[in-house]
N, C-alpha and C positions, 0 to 999 in steps of 0.2 A: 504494500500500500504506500502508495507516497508521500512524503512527509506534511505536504498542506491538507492533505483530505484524512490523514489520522489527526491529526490535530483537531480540522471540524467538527471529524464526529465523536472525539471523545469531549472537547467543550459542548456538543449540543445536547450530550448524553447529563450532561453536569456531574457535580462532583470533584472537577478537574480546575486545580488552579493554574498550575502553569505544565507546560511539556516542554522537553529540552534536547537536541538529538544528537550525538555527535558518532557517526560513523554510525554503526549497526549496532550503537546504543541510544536505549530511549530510558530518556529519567521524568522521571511524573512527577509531578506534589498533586495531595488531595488537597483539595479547600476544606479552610475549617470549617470545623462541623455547623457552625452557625452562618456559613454563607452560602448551607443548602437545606433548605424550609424543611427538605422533604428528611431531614436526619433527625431533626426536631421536635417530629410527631410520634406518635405511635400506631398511625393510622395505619390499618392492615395493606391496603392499597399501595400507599407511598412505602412502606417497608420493602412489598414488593418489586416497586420501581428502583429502590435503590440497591436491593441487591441482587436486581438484571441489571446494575450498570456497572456493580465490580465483577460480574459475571462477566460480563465482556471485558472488562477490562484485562483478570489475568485469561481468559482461556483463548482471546483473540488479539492482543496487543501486549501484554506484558504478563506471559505463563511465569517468570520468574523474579515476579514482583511481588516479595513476603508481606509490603504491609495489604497490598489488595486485597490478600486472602484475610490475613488477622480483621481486615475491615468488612469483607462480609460475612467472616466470622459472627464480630460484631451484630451485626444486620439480621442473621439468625437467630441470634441467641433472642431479640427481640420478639421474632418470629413466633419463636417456643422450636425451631428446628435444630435440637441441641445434640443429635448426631450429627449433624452437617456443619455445625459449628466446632464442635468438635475436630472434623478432618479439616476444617479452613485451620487450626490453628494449628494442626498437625503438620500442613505442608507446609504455612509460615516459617513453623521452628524446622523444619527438613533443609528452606533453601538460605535462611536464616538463623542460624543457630546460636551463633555467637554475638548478634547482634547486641544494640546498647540494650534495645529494650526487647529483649526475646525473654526476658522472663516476667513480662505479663502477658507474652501468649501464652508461658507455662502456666499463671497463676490464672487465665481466662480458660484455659482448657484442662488443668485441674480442676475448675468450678463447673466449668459444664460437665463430666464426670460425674465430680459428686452429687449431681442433681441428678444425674441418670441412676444414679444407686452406685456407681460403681466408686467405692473410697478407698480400696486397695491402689486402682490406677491412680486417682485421684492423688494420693499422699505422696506419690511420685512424681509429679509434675511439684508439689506444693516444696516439696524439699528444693528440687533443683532452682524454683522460684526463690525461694528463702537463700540460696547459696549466693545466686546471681545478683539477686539487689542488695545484697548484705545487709539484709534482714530488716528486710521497707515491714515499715506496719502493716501493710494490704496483704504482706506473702506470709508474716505469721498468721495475721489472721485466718487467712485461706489454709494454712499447715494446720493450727490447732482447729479450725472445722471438719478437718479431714480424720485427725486424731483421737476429734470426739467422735464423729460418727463410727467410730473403728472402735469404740469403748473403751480410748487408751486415754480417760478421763484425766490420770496424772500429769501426762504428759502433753496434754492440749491444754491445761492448766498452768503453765509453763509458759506454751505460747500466748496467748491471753493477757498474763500479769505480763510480758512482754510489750505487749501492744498497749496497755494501760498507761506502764512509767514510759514510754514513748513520747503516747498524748500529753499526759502529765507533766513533763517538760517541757512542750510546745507550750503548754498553756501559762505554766511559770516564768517562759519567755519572756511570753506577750504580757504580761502581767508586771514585770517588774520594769521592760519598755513604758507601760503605762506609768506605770508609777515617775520613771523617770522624767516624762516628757509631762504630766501633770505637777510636777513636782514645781515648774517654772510660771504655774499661772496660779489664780487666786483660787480656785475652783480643786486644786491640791487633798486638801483634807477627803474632800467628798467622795474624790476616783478612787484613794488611797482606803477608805472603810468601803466602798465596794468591794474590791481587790481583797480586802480581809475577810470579809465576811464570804465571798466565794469558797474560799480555802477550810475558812471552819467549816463549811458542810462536810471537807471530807470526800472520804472516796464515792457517795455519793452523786458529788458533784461532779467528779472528774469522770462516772459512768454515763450520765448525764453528757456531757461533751463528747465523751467516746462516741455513742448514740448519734448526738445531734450531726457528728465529721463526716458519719459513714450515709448520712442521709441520703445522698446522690450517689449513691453506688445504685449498680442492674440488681435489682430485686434479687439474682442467680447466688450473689456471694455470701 
């Protein structure tokens, strides 16, 4: 296909922010997700549309395009097509493996897994996830759900309070930035007995935020 009329039709397909070609290489960017309406719904329709258009994407223009697949991956998992989402995230990590971020197709295709039932495979993607990001809060979390569903209660307990002093750090961060940058106006006192009184709830409060962080995660994790 030549290179102005691939270009057409994967911008008229949408999806596509830029294409780049040099030689008998084509490099893609996706558009962010918010500057395609149709990634933003959940409407069965538009789901559909968009994952016929990384459908084409890797199996007619770019077969060895990892993130295409990990994206309609994605797109399935919306779906509820979480065998199919599954092998999208399997041949991501096949033509990607060592990528930066191949281990949230691990931790994307360990959660599809565990939803299928299957927590054996599952806890095998969650590990190599947990190895790979050096142990991001999203890939314990995804390990110790694996670990509970497997009845290894101790030891998904482990990852858990893991993920806990995580947050609980994040949150001490931002907490004592406040402090500081309120520290310069008159309004001082008031931010500062917020900030204390967050803290004496206790852990609590800190489940509480755990809770409120994971809000926008796919219902799947």
């Amino acid at each position: 296909t030549p290179t102005d009329e691939l270009a057409r039709r994967l911008f008229a397909r949408g999806g596509i922010s830029g294409i780049h070609v040099n030689s008998n290489v084509v490099t893609l960017e996706l558009a962010d997700a918010g500057a395609d309406p149709e990634m933003q719904t959940t409407n069965f329709e538009a789901l559909r549309k968009a994952e016929s258009r990384f459908t084409m994407l890797v199996e007619e223009f770019a077969p060895s395009y990892a993130r295409g697949y990990a994206s309609r991956g994605n797109v399935r998992v919306s779906l509820g097509d979480l065998d199919g989402a599954t092998s999208d995230y399997a041949a991501a990590l096949e033509l990607a493996p060592l990528a930066d971020d191949a281990w949230v197709n691990y931790l994307n295709k360990g959660s599809t897994l565990l939803a299928l039932g299957k927590a054996d495979a599952a806890l095998s993607d969650m590990e190599r996830a947990v190895e790979m990001s050096k142990r991001d809060r999203l890939a314990l979390l995804g390990r110790g759900s694996a670990l509970h569903a497997l009845g290894r209660y101790g030891a998904a307990s482990f990852d858990y309070r893991a993920v806990l002093e995580k947050v609980s750090m994040r949150v001490r961060a931002r907490a004592n930035y406040l402090i500081i940058v309120h520290s310069k106006c008159s309004c001082s006192t008031k931010y500062t007995g917020l900030i204390h009184h967050f803290f004496s709830k206790g852990s609590a409060c800190i489940v509480n935020y755990f809770i409120s962080s994971f809000s926008c995660l796919n219902p799947i994790l």
